[in-house]
C-alpha positions as protocol buffer text, in pm:
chain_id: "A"
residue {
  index: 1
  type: UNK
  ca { x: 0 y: 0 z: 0 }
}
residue {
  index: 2
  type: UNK
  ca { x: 134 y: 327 z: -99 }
}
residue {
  index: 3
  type: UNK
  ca { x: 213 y: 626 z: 84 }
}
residue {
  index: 4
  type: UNK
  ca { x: -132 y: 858 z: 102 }
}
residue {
  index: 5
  type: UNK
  ca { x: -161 y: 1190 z: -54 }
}
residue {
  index: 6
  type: UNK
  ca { x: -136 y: 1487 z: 183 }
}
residue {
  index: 7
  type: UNK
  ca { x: -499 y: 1554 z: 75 }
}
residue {
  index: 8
  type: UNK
  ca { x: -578 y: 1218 z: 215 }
}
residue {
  index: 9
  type: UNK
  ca { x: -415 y: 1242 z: 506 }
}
residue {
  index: 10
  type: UNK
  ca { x: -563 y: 1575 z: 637 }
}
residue {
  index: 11
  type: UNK
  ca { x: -914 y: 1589 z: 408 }
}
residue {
  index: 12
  type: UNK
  ca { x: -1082 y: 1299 z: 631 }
}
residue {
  index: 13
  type: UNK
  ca { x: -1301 y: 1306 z: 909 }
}
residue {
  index: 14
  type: UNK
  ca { x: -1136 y: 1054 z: 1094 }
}
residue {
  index: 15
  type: UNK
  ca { x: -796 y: 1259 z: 1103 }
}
residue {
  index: 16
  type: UNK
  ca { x: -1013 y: 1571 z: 1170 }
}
residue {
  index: 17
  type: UNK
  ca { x: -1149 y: 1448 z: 1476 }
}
residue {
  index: 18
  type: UNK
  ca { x: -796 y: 1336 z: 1606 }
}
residue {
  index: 19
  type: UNK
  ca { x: -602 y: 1662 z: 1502 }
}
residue {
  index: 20
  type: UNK
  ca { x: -909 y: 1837 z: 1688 }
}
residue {
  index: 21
  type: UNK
  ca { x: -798 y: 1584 z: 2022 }
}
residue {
  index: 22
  type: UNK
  ca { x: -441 y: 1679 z: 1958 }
}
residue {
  index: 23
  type: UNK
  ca { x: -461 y: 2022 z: 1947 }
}
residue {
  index: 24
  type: UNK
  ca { x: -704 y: 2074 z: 2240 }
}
residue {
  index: 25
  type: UNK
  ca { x: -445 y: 1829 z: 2439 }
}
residue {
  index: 26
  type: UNK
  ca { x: -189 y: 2057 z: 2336 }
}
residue {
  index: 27
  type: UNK
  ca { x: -393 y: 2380 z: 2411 }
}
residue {
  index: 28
  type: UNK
  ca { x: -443 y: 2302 z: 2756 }
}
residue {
  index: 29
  type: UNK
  ca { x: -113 y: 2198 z: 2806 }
}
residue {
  index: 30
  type: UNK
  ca { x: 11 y: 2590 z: 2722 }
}
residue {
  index: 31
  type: UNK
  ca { x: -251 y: 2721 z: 2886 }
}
residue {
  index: 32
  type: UNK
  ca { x: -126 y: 2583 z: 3201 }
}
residue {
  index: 33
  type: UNK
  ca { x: 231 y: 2731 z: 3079 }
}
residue {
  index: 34
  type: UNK
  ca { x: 386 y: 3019 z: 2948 }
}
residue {
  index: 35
  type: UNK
  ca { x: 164 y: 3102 z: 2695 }
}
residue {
  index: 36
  type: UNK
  ca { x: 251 y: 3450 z: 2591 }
}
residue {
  index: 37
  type: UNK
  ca { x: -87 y: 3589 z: 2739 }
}
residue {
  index: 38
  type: UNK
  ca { x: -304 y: 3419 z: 2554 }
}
residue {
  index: 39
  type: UNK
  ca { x: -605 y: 3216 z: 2721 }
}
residue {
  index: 40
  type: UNK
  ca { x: -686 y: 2852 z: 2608 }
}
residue {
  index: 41
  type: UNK
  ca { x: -1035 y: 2992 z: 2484 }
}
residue {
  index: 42
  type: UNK
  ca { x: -808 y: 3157 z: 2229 }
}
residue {
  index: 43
  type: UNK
  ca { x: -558 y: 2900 z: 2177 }
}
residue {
  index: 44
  type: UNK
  ca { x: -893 y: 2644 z: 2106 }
}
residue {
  index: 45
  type: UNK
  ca { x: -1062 y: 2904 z: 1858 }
}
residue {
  index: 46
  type: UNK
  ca { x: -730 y: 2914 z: 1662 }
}
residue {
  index: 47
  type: UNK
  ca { x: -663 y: 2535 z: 1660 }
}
residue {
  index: 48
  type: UNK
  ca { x: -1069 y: 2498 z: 1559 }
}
residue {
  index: 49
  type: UNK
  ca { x: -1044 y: 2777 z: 1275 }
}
residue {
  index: 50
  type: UNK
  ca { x: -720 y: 2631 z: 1144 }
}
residue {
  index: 51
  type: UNK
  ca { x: -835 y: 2321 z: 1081 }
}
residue {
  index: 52
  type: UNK
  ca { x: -1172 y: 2474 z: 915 }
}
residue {
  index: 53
  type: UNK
  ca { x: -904 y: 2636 z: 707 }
}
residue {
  index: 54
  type: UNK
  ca { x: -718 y: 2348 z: 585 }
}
residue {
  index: 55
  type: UNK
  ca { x: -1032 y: 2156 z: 522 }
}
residue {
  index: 56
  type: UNK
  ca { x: -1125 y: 2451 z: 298 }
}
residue {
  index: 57
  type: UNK
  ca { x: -738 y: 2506 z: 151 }
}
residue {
  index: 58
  type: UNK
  ca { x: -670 y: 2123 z: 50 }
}
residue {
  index: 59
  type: UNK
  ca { x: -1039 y: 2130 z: -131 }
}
residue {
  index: 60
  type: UNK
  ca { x: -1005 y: 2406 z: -336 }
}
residue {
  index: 61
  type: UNK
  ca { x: -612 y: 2371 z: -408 }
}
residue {
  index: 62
  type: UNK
  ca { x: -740 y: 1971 z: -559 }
}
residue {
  index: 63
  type: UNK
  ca { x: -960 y: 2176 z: -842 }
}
residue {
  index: 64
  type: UNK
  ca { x: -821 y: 2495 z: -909 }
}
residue {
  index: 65
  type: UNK
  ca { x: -863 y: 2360 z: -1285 }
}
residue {
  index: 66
  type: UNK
  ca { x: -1207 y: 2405 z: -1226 }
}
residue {
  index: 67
  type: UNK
  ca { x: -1279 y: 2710 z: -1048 }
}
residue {
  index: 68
  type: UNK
  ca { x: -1475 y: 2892 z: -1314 }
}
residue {
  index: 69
  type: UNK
  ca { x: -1783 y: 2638 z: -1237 }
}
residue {
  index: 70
  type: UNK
  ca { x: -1685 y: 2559 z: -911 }
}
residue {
  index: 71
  type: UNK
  ca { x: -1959 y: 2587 z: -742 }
}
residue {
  index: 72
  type: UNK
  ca { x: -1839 y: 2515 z: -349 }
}
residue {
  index: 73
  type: UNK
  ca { x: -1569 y: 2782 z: -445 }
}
residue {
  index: 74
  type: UNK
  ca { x: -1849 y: 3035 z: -544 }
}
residue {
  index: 75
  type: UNK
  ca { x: -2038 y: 2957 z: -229 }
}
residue {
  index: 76
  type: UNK
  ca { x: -1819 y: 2996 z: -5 }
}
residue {
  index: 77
  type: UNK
  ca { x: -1667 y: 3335 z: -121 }
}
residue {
  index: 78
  type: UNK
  ca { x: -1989 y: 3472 z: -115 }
}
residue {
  index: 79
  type: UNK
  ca { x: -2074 y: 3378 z: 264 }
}
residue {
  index: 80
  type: UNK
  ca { x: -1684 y: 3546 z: 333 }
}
residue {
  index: 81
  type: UNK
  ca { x: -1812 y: 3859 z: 236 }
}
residue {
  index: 82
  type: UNK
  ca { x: -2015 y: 3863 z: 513 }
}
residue {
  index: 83
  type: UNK
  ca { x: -1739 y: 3823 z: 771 }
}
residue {
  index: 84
  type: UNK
  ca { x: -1536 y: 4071 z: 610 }
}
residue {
  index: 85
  type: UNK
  ca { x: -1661 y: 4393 z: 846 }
}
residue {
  index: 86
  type: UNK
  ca { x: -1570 y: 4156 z: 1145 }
}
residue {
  index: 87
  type: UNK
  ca { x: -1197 y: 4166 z: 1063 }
}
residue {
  index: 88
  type: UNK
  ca { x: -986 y: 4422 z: 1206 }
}
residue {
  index: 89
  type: UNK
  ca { x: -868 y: 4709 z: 984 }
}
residue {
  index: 90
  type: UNK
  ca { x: -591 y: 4985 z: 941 }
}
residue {
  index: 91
  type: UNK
  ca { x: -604 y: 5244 z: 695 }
}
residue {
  index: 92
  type: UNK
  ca { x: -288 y: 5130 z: 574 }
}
residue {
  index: 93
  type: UNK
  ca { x: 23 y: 4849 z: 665 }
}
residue {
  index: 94
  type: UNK
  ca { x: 284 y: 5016 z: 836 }
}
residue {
  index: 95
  type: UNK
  ca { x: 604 y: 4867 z: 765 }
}
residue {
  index: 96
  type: UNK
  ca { x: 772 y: 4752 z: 1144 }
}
residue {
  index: 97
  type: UNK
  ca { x: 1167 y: 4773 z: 1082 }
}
residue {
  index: 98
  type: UNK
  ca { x: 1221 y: 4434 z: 1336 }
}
residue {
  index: 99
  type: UNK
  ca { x: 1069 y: 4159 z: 1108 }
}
residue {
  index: 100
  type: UNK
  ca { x: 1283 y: 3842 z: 1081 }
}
residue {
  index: 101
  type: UNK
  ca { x: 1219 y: 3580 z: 876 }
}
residue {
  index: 102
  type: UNK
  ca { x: 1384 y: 3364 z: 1177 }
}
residue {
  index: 103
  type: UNK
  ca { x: 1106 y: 3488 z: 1410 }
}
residue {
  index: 104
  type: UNK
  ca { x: 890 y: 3197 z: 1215 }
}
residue {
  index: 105
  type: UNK
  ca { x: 1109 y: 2955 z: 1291 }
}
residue {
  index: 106
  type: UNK
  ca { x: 1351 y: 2745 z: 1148 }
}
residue {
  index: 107
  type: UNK
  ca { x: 1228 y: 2741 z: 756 }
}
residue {
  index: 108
  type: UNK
  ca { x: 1015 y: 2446 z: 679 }
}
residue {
  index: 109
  type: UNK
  ca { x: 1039 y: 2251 z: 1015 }
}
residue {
  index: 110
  type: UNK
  ca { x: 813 y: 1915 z: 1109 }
}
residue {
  index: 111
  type: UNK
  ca { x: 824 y: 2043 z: 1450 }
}
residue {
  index: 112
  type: UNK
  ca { x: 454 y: 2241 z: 1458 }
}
residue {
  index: 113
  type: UNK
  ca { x: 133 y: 2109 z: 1562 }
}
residue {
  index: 114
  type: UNK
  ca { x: -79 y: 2228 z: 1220 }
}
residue {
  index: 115
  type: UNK
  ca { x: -158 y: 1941 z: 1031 }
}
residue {
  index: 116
  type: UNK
  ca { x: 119 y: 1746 z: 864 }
}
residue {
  index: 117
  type: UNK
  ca { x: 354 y: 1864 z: 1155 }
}
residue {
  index: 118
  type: UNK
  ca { x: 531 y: 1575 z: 1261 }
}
residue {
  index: 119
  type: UNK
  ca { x: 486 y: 1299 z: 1026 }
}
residue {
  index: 120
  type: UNK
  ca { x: 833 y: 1274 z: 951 }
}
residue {
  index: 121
  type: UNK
  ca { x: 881 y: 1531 z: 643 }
}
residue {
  index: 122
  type: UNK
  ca { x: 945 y: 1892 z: 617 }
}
residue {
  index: 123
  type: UNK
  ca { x: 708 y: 2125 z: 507 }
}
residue {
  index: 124
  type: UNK
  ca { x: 807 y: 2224 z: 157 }
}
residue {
  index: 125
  type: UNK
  ca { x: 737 y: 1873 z: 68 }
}
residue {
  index: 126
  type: UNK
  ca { x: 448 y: 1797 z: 207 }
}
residue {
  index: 127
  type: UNK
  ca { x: 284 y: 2088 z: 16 }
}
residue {
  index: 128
  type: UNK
  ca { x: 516 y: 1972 z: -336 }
}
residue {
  index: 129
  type: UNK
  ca { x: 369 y: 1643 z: -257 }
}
residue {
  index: 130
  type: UNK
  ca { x: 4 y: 1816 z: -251 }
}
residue {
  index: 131
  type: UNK
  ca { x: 66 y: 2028 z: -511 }
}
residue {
  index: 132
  type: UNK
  ca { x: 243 y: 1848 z: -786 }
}
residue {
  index: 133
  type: UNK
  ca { x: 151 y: 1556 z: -990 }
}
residue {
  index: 134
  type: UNK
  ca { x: 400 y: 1259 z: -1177 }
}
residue {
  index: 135
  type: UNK
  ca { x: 558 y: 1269 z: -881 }
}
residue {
  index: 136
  type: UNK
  ca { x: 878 y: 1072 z: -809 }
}
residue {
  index: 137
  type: UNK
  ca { x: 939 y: 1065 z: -459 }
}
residue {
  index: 138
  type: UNK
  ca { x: 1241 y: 896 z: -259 }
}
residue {
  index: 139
  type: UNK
  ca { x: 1454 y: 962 z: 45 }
}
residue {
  index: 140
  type: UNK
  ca { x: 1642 y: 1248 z: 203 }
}
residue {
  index: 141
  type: UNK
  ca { x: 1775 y: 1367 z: 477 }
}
residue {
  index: 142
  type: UNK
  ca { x: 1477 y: 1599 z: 560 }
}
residue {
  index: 143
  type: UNK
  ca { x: 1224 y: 1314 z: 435 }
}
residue {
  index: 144
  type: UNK
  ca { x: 1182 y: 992 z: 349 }
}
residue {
  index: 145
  type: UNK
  ca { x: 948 y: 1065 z: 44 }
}
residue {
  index: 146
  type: UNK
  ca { x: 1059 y: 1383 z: -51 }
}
residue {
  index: 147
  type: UNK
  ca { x: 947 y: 1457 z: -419 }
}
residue {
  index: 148
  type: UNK
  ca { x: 1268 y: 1424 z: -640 }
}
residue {
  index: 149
  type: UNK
  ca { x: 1059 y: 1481 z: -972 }
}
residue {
  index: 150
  type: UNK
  ca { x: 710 y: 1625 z: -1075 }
}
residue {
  index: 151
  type: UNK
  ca { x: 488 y: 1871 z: -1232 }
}
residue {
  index: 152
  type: UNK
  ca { x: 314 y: 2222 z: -1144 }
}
residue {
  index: 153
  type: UNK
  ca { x: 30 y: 2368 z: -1247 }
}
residue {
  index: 154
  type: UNK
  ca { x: 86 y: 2687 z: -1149 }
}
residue {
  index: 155
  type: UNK
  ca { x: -179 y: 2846 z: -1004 }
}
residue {
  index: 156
  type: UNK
  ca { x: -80 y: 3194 z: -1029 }
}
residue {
  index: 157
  type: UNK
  ca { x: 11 y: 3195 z: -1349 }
}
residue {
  index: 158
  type: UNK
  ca { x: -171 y: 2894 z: -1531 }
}
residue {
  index: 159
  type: UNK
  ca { x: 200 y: 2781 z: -1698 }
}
residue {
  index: 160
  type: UNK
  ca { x: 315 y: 2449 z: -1639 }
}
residue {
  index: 161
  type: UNK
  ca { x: 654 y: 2429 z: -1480 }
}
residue {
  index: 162
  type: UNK
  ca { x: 870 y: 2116 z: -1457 }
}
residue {
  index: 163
  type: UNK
  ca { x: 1014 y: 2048 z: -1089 }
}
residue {
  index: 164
  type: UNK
  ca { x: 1356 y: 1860 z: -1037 }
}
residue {
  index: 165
  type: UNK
  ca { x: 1519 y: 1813 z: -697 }
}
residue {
  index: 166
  type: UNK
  ca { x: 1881 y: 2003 z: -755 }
}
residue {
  index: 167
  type: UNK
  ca { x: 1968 y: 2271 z: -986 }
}
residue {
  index: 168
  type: UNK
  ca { x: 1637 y: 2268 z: -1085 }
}
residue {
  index: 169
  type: UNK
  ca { x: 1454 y: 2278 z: -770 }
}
residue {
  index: 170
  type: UNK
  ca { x: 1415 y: 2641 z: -771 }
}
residue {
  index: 171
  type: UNK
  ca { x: 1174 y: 2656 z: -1043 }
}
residue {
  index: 172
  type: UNK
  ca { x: 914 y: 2551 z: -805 }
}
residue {
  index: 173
  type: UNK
  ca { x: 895 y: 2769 z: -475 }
}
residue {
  index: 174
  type: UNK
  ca { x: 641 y: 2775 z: -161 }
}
residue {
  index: 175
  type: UNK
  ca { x: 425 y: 3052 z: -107 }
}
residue {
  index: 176
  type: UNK
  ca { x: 264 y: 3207 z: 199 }
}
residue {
  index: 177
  type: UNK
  ca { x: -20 y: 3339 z: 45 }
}
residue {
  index: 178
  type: UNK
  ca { x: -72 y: 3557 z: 357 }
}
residue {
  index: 179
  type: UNK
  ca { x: 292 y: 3656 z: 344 }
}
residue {
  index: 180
  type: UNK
  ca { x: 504 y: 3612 z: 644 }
}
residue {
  index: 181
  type: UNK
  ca { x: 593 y: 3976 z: 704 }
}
residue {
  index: 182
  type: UNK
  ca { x: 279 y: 4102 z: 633 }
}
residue {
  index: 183
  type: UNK
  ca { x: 132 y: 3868 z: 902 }
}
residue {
  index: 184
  type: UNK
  ca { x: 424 y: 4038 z: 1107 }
}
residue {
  index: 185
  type: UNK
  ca { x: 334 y: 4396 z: 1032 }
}
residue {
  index: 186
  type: UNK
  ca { x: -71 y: 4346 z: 1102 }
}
residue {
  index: 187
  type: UNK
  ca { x: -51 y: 4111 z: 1448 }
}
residue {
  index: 188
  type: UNK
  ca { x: 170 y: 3832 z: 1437 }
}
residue {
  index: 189
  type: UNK
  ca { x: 477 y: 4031 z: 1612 }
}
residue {
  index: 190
  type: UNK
  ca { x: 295 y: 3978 z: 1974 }
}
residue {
  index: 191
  type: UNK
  ca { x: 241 y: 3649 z: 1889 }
}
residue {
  index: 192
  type: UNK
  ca { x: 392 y: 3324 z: 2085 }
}
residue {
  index: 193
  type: UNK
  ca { x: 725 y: 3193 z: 1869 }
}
residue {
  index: 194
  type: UNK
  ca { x: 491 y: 2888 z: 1893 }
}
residue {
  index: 195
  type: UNK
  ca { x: 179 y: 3018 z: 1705 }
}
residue {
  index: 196
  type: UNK
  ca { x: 436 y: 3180 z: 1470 }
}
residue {
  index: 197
  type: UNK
  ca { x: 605 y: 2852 z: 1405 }
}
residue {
  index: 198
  type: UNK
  ca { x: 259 y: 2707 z: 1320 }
}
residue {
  index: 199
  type: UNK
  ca { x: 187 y: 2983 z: 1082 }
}
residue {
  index: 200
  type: UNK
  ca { x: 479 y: 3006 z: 869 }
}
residue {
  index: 201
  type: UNK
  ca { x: 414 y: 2579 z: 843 }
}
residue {
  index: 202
  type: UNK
  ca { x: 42 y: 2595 z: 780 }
}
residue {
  index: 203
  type: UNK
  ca { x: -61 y: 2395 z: 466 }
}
residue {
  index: 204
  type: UNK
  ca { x: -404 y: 2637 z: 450 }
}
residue {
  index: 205
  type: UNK
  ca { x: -157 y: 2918 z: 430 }
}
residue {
  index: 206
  type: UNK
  ca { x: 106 y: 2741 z: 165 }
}
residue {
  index: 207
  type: UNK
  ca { x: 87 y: 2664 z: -216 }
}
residue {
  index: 208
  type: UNK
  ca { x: 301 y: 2592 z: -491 }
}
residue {
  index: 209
  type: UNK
  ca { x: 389 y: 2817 z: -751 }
}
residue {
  index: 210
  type: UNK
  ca { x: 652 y: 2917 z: -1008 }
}
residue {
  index: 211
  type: UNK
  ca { x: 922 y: 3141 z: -906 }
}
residue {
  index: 212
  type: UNK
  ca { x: 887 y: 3416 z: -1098 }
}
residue {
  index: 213
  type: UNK
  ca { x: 548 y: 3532 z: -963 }
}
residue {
  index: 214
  type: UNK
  ca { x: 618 y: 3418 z: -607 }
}
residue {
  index: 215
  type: UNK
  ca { x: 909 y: 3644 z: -654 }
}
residue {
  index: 216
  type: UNK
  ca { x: 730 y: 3917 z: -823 }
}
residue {
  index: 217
  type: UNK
  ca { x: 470 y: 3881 z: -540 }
}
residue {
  index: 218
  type: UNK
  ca { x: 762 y: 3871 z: -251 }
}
residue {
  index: 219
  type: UNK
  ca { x: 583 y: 4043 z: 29 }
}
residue {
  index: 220
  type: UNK
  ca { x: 319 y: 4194 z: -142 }
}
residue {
  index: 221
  type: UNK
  ca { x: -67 y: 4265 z: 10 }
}
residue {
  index: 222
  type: UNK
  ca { x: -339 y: 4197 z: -189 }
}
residue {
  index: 223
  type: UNK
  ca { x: -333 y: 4550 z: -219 }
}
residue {
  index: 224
  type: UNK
  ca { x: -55 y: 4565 z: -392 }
}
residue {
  index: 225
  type: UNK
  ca { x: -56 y: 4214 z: -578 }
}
residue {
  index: 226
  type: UNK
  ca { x: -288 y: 3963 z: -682 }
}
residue {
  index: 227
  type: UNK
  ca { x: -224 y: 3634 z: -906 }
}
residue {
  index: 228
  type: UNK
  ca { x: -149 y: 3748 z: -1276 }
}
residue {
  index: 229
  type: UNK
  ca { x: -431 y: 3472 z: -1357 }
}
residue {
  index: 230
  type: UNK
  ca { x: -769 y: 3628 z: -1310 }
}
residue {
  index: 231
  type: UNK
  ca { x: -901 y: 3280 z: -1262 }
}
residue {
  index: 232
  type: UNK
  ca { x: -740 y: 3215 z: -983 }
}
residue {
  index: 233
  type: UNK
  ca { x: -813 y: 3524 z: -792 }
}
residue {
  index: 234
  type: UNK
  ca { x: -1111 y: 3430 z: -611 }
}
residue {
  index: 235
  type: UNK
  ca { x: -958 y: 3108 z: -456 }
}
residue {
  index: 236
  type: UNK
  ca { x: -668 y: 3331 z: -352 }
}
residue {
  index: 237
  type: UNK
  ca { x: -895 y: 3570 z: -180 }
}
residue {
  index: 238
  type: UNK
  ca { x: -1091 y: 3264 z: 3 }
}
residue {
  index: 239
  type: UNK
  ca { x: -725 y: 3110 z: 145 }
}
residue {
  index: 240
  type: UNK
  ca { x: -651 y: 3496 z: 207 }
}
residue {
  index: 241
  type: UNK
  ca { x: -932 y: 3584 z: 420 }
}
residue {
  index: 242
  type: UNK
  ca { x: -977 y: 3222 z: 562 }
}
residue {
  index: 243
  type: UNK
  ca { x: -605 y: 3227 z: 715 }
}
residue {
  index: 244
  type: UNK
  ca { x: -640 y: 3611 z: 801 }
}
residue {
  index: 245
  type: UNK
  ca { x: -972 y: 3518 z: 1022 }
}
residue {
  index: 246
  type: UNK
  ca { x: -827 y: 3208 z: 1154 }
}
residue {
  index: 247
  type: UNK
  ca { x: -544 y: 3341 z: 1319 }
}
residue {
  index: 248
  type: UNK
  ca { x: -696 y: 3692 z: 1379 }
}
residue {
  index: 249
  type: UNK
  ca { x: -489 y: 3899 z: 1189 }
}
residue {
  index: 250
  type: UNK
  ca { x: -580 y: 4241 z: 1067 }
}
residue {
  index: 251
  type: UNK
  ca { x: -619 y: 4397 z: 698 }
}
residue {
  index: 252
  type: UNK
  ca { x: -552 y: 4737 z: 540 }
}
residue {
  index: 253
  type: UNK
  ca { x: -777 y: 4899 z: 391 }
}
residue {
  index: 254
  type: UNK
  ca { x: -679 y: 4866 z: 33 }
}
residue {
  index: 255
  type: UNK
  ca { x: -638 y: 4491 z: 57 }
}
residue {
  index: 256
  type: UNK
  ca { x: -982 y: 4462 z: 218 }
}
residue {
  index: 257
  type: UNK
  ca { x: -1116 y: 4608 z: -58 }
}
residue {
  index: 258
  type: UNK
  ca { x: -945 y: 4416 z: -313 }
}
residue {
  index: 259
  type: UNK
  ca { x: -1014 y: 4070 z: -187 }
}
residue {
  index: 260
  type: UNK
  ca { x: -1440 y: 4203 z: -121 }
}
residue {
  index: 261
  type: UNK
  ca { x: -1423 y: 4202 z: -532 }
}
residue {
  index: 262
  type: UNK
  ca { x: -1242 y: 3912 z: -567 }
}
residue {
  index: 263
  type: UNK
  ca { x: -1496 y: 3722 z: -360 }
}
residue {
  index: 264
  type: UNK
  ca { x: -1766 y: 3828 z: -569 }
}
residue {
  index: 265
  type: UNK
  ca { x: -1697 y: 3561 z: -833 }
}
């Protein structure tokens, strides 16, 4: 019997249900700790909304080839709208000067408690072995099915990209689709390094794409950047908003405005 998809792994009820356990385990555990401030109603209403947002992430990053008649997609865009006003907003992102990538976390680590987190393999691929298809997979050091080979649909761009562990690795890059430093400038600096470490690991917040939009993207708000494909925007604003209400983030103004029309698809 083959290794399971990531999809598989995270998309059933069964593994729901026990991530739910794990979490609240966990969540009680902290509260009883050091927990940065935060109360375990808090640190339960996170773990609860993240895995709402994974559920959401893996189903719509598995037909992003269909979004156009999607209708689950179109659905649930249009009930986001409604819970837009309830997220916090500034009239603009202020830049903090002390953002460090490092305050994430080491890059990639198994060590989180968001789904996939500890199975064994680092981040990156878990979400290449999500993302891409004719996969060939075999060990490293990081993971003992890391994808050596494959194929991207990009869905920022629509352009298929070939993927091969090496030189050629860097065609394919993971994005934060809520980018790290924005989540940094709008809440995530008073966060626990914990929470942080979850976030920059969060499959709901991850996807694949080719490296010359994530690059072009770098940082970026919505505000300031959406996918060149107009196809995929409204599944970008869904995973935007989703991630930005799950960990309770705030929004500027400009980006709130862009993903409200992206929704409307």
């Amino acid at each position: 019997m083959g290794r399971p998809k990531s999809h598989e792994v995270w998309g059933g009820a069964s593994a729901f249900v026990l991530w739910r356990r794990r979490w609240r385990y966990r969540a009680r555990r902290i509260a009883r700790g050091a927990a940065g401030g935060w109360s375990f109603r808090r640190w339960v209403v996170v773990g609860v909304c993240v895995v709402t947002a994974v559920c959401v992430a893996v189903g719509v990053v598995r037909t992003h080839r269909s979004l156009p008649t999607d209708p689950r997609l179109r659905a649930f865009a249009t009930a986001l709208i409604v819970t837009l006003p309830s997220i916090p907003v500034q009239q603009s992102r202020i830049h903090r000067d002390d953002y460090r990538r490092e305050a994430f976390g080491v890059a990639w680590t198994d060590a989180v408690r968001v789904p996939g987190g500890g199975n064994g393999c680092d981040t990156r691929n878990d979400v290449l072995t999500r993302d891409l298809r004719d996969i060939r997979a075999g060990p490293v050091s990081s993971c003992p099915h890391a994808v050596l080979a494959g194929e991207l649909h990009s869905p920022y761009t629509g352009e298929f990209v070939m993927f091969r562990r090496g030189s050629g690795s860097s065609s394919v890059q993971i994005d934060h689709i809520v980018p790290l430093a924005y989540a940094w400038d709008m809440g995530a600096w008073a966060w626990p390094a914990e929470l942080r470490r979850d976030f920059g690991n969060d499959p709901a917040n991850l996807v694949a794409v080719d490296a010359r939009s994530n690059q072009a993207k770098s940082d970026a708000e919505p505000g300031r950047w959406m996918p060149p494909r107009h196809r995929f925007r409204c599944q970008y604003a869904v995973q935007f908003v989703v991630v930005v209400r799950a960990y309770g983030l705030a929004l500027d103004e400009a980006s709130r405005r862009v993903l409200g029309q992206a929704l409307r698809c």
